[in-house]
C-alpha positions in Angstrom: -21.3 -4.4 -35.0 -24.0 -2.0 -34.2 -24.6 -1.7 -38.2 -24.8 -5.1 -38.3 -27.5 -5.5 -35.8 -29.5 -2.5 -37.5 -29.7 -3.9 -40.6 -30.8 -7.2 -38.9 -33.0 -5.8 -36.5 -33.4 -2.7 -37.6 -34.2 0.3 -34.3 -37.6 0.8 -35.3 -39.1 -2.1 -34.4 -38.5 -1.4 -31.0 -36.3 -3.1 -28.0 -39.3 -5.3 -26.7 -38.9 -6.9 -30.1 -35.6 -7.4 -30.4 -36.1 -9.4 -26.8 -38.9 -11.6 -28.7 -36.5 -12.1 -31.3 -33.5 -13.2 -29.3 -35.9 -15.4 -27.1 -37.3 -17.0 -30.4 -33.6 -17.4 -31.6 -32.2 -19.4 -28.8 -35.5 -21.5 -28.4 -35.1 -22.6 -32.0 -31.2 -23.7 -31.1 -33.0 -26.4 -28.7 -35.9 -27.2 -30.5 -33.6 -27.6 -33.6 -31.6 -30.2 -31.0 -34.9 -31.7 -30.1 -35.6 -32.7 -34.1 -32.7 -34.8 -34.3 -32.3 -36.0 -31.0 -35.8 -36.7 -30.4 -36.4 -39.2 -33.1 -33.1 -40.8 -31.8 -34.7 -41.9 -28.5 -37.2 -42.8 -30.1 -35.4 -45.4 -32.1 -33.5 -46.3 -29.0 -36.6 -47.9 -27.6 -38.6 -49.5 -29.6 -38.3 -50.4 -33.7 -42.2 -51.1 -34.1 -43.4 -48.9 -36.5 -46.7 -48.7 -35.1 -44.9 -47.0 -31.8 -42.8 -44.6 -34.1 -45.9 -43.2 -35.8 -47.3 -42.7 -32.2 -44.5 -40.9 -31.7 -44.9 -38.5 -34.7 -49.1 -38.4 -33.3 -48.2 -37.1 -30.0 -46.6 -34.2 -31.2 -49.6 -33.1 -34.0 -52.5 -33.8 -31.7 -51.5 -31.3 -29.4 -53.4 -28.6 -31.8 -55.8 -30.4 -32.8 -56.9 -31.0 -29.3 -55.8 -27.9 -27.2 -55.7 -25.7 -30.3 -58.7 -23.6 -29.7 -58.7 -23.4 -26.0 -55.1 -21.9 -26.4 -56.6 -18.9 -28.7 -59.1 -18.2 -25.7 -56.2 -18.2 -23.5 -54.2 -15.8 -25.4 -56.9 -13.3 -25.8 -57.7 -13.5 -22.4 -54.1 -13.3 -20.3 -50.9 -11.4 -20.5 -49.0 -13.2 -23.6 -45.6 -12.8 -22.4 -46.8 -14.6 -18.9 -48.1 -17.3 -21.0 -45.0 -18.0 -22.6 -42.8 -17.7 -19.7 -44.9 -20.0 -17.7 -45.1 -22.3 -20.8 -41.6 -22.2 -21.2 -40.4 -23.1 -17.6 -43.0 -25.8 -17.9 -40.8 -27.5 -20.5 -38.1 -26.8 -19.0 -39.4 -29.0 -16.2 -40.7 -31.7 -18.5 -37.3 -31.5 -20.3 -35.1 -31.8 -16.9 -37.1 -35.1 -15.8 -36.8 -36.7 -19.0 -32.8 -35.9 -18.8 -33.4 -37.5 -15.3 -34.9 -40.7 -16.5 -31.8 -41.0 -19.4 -29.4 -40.6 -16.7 -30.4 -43.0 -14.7 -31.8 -45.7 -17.2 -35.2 -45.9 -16.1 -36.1 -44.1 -19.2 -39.0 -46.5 -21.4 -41.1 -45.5 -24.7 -44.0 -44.8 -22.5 -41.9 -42.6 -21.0 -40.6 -40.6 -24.2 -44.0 -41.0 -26.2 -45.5 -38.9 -22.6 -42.8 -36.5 -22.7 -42.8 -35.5 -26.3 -46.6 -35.0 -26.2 -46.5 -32.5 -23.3 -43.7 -31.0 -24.9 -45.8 -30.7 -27.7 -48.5 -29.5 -25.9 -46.5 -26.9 -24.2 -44.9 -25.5 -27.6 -48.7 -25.6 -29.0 -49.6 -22.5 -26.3 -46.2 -21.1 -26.7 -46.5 -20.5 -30.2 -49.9 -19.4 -30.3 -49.0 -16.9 -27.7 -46.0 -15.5 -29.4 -47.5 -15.2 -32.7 -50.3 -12.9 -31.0 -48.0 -11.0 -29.3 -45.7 -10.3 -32.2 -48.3 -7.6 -33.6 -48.6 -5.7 -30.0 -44.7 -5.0 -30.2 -44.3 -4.0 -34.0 -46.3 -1.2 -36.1 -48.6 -2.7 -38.7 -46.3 -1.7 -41.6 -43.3 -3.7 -40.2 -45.0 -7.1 -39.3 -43.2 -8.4 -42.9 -39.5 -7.8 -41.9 -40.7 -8.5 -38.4 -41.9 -12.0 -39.1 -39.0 -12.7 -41.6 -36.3 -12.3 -39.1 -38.4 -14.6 -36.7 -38.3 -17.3 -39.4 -34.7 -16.8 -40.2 -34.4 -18.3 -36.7 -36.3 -21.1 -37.2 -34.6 -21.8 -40.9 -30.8 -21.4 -40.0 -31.1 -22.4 -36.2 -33.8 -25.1 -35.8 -33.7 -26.2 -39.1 -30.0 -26.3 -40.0 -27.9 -26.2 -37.6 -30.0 -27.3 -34.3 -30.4 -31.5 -35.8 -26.4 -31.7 -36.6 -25.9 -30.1 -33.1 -28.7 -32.7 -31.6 -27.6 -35.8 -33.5 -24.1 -35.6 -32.3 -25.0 -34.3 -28.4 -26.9 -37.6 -28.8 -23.7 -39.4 -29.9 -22.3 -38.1 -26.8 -24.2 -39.5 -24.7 -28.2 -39.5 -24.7 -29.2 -37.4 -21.3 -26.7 -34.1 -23.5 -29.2 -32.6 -25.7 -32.4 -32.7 -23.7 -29.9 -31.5 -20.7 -28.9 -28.6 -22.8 -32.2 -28.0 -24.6 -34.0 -27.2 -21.0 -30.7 -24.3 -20.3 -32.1 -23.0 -23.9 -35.4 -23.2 -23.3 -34.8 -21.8 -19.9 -32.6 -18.9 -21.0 -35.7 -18.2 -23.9 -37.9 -17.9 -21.3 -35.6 -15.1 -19.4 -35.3 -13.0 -22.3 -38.9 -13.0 -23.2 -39.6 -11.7 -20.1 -37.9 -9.0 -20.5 -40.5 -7.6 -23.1 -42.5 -4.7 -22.4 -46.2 -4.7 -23.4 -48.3 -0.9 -24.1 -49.9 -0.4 -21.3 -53.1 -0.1 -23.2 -52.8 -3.9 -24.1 -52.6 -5.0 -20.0 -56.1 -3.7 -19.3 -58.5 -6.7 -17.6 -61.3 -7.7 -20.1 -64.6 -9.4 -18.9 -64.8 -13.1 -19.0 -67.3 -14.9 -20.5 -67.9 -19.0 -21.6 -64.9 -20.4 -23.5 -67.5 -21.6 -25.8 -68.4 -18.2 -26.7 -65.3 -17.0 -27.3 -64.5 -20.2 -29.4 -67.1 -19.3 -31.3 -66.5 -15.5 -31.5 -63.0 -16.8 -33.1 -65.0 -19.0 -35.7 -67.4 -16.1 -36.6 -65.0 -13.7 -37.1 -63.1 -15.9 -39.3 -65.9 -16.3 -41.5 -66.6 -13.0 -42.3 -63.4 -11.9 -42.9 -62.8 -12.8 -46.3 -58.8 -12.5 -46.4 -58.4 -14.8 -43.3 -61.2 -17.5 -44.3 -59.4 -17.7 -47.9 -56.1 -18.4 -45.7 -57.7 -20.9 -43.3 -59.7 -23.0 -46.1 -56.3 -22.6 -48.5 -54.2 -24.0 -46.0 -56.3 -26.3 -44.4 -57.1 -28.2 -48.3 -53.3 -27.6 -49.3 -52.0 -29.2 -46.2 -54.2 -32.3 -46.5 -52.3 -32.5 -50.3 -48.9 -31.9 -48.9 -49.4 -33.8 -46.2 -50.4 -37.0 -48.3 -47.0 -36.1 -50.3 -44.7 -35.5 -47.7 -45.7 -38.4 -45.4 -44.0 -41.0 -47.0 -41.5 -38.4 -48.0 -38.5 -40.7 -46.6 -39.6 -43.6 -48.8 -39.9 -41.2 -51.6 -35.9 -40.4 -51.2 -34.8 -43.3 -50.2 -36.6 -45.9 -52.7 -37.5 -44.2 -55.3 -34.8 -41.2 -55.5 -32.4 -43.8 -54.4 -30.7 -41.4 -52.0 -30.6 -43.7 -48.9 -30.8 -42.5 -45.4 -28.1 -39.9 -45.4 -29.6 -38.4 -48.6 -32.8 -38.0 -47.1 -31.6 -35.5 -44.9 -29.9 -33.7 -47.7 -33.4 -33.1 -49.1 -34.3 -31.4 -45.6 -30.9 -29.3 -45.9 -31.6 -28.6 -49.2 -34.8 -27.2 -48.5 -33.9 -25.7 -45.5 -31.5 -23.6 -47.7 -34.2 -22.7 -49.9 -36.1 -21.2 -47.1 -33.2 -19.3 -46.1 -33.0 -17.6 -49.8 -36.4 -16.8 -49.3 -35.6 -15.2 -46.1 -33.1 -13.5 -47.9 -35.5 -11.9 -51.1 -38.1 -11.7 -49.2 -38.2 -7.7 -48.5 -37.5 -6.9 -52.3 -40.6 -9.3 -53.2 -42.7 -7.7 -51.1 -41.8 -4.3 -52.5 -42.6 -5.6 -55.6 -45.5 -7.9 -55.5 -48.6 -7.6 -53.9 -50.0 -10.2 -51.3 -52.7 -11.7 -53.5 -50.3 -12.1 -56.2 -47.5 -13.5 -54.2 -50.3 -16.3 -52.6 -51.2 -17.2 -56.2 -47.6 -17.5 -57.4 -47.2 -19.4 -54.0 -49.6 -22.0 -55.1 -48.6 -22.3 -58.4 -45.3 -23.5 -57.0 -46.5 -26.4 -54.6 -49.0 -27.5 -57.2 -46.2 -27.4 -60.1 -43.7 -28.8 -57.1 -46.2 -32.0 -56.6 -46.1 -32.8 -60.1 -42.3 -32.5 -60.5 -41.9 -34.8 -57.8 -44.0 -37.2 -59.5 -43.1 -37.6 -62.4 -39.0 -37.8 -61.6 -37.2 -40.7 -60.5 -33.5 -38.7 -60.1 -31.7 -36.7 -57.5 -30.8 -33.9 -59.9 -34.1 -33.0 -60.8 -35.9 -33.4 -57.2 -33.4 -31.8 -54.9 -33.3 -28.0 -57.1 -37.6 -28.7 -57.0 -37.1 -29.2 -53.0 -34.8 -26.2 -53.2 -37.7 -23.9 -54.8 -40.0 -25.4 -52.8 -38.4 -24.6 -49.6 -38.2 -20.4 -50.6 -41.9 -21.0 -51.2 -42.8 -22.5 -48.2 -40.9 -19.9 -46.3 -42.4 -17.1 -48.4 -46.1 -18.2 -48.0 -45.9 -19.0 -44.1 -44.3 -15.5 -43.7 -46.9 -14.0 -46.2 -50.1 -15.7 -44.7 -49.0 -14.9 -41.0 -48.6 -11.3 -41.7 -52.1 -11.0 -43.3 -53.4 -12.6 -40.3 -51.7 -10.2 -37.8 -52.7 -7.0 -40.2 -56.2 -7.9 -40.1 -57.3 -9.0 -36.8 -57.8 -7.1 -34.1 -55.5 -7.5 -30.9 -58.4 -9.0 -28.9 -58.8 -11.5 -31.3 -55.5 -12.8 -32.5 -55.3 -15.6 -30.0 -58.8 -17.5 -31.5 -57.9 -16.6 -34.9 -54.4 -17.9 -34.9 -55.9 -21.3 -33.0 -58.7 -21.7 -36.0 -55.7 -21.1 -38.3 -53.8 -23.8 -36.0 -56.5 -26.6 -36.5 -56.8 -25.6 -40.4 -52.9 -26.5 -40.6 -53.0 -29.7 -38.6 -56.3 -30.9 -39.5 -54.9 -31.2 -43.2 -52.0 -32.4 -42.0 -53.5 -35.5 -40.2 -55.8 -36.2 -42.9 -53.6 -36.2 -45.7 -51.3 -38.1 -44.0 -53.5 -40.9 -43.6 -54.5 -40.4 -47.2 -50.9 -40.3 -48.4 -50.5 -44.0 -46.3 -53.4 -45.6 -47.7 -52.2 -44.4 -51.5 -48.3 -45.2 -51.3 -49.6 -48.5 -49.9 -51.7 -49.7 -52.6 -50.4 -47.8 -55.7 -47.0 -47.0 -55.1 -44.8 -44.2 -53.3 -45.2 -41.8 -56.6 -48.9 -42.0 -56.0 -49.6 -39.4 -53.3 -47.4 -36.8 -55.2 -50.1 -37.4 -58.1 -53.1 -37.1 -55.9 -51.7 -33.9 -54.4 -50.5 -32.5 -58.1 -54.1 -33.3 -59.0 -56.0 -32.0 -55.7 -54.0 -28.7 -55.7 -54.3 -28.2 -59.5 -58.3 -28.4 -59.1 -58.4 -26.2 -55.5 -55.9 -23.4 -57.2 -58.5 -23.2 -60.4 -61.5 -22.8 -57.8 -60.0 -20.3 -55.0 -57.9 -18.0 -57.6 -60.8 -15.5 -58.2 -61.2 -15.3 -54.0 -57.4 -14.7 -53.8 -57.9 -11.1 -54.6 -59.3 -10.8 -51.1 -56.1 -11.4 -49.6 -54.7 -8.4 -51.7 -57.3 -5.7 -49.5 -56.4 -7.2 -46.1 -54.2 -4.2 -45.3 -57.6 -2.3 -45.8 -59.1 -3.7 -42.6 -59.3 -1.5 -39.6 -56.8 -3.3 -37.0 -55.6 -1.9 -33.9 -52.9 -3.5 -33.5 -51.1 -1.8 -30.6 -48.0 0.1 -32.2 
């Protein structure tokens, strides 16, 4: 057993991490839960489509709205406190909205309220963990570091936390947000147990939020690796996000696969993440950063056009498969460049910038996607994101090579 956990987790990277890592596992088992079972509610109080998509908006707007003010908090308090306190917030939030299920007083108003400070809540947790990661592990280990963090979130929330949720649900409705808040709670315990260099707990002088907003903006732009990241992500997300938006009408009508095939194509892409997980130290051995981002792009733009052009199950589900090891690959990739290059004071703001890059093109592509499938046909957003990528890949390649030096910036990083 004790080789299994050292080739896991291997000693180096230090206990504290291997607490962040068992915390970030069991959360993932609820929040997994929560994907399945959340939806679920949803549909159990209202069928107007207008209040479903409300439902979907109160958990992006979160970053969008609290994003940057959680990067300021991050850089200014103890990370582990924030997500403790964080955590036994939503465990709170979590055991009254078990309440209200129990006792039938539960409404949409309700659940729409819930999932937004829930969403809120995970917003500052995750902003708080992903700074913290690089205070616990030496520079040179952030890759395996982060790719056992997102083997949690691919085998746990992603595959087996929405079979777990959707039949806790079947159960009875009050079971998986009642046994989400013990996980939650229990995450919340074993993060605490992390110990942070000493060096790192020092008191810093305040100034406005404003400023430090802006410090975290600034510092962005001058840093050529990170502002490539944040401007490729933010443009690639507002093409994905028109794509995968009306990803279930995709499946269903024009794949044919009907409901319980669309969440084959999450499973299927799930395991795709998971074989990403599992190459991903012998591609980085092999490959340098820059070149894996470029390959990474290729991918989604050659994935978009796929998708478009095929009408059968065969030929979409092995391009959701691929894209799923890509997506995995690129996440892990462009968080690890992050946490090389910024300094520890900063991580917080640059990580929120990074946030509102990610859900800005989310939102907007989204609405995009709508407006297209709407008028011209589910197909249609997978052609406007083949195109949009195809032109944005040909413009940022040359700036790519930045990406490639980002182990060149001096980062104390708290080893």
């Amino acid at each position: 057993m004790s080789g299994l956990v050292e080739a896991v987790v291997p000693r180096r990277l230090g206990t504290s991490y291997r607490w962040l890592l068992a915390s970030s596992w069991t959360s993932n088992v609820g929040d997994g839960i929560a994907l399945a079972a959340g939806p679920l509610l949803v549909a159990s109080q209202t069928d107007e489509p207008f209040l479903v998509a409300l439902a979907a908006l109160a958990v992006w707007a979160p970053p969008l709205l609290f994003g940057l003010y959680a990067g300021v908090l991050t850089d200014r308090v103890d990370r582990r406190l924030i997500v403790v306190c964080v955590d036994l917030v939503r465990v709170v939030v979590l055991t009254v909205l078990t309440t209200f299920v129990v006792t039938g007083s539960v409404s949409i108003a309700v659940v729409l309220a819930a999932l937004f400070a829930l969403g809120t809540a995970e917003m500052f947790a995750d902003n708080a963990s992903s700074a913290l990661l690089p205070m616990l592990v030496h520079r040179d280990d952030l890759a395996i570091a982060n790719s056992r963090l997102q083997v949690g979130l691919i085998t746990l929330n992603q595959l087996a936390g929405p079979p777990i949720g959707a039949v806790l649900f079947s159960v009875g409705m009050a079971w998986p947000f009642g046994v989400q808040a013990v996980l939650v709670l229990l995450g919340a315990v074993l993060v605490s147990r992390v110990v942070l260099p000493a060096a790192e707990r020092e008191a810093e002088s305040v100034s406005k939020i404003s400023h430090d907003i802006a410090e975290g903006f600034r510092w962005v732009w001058h840093h050529a690796a990170v502002r490539t990241l944040v401007l490729t992500i933010f443009i690639f997300n507002i093409t994905f996000g028109a794509a995968w938006s009306v990803l279930v009408l995709y499946a269903t009508q024009r794949l044919d696969l009907g409901t319980i095939g669309f969440g084959l194509v999450t499973t299927v892409g799930a395991a795709g993440g998971l074989a990403g997980t599992l190459s991903y130290g012998w591609i980085t051995r092999h490959v340098s950063l820059g070149d894996l981002m470029r390959v990474g792009l290729v991918v989604e733009t050659l994935t978009h056009l796929g998708l478009a052009l095929t009408t059968s199950p065969y030929v979409a589900l092995p391009i959701f498969f691929v894209f799923g090891a890509h997506a995995f690959i690129w996440g892990t990739t462009s968080i690890t460049v992050r946490q090389r290059a910024v300094p520890s004071a900063l991580q917080g703001r640059v990580g929120s910038v990074y946030l509102v890059g990610v859900f800005g093109g989310l939102v907007i592509g989204s609405g995009l996607g709508g407006v297209l499938a709407q008028h011209y046909g589910v197909a249609a957003p997978f052609w406007f994101a083949f195109v949009g990528s195809a032109v944005f890949v040909v413009l940022i390649w040359r700036q790519l090579s930045h990406i490639a030096h980002a182990d060149e910036a001096d980062a104390p990083l708290g080893v």
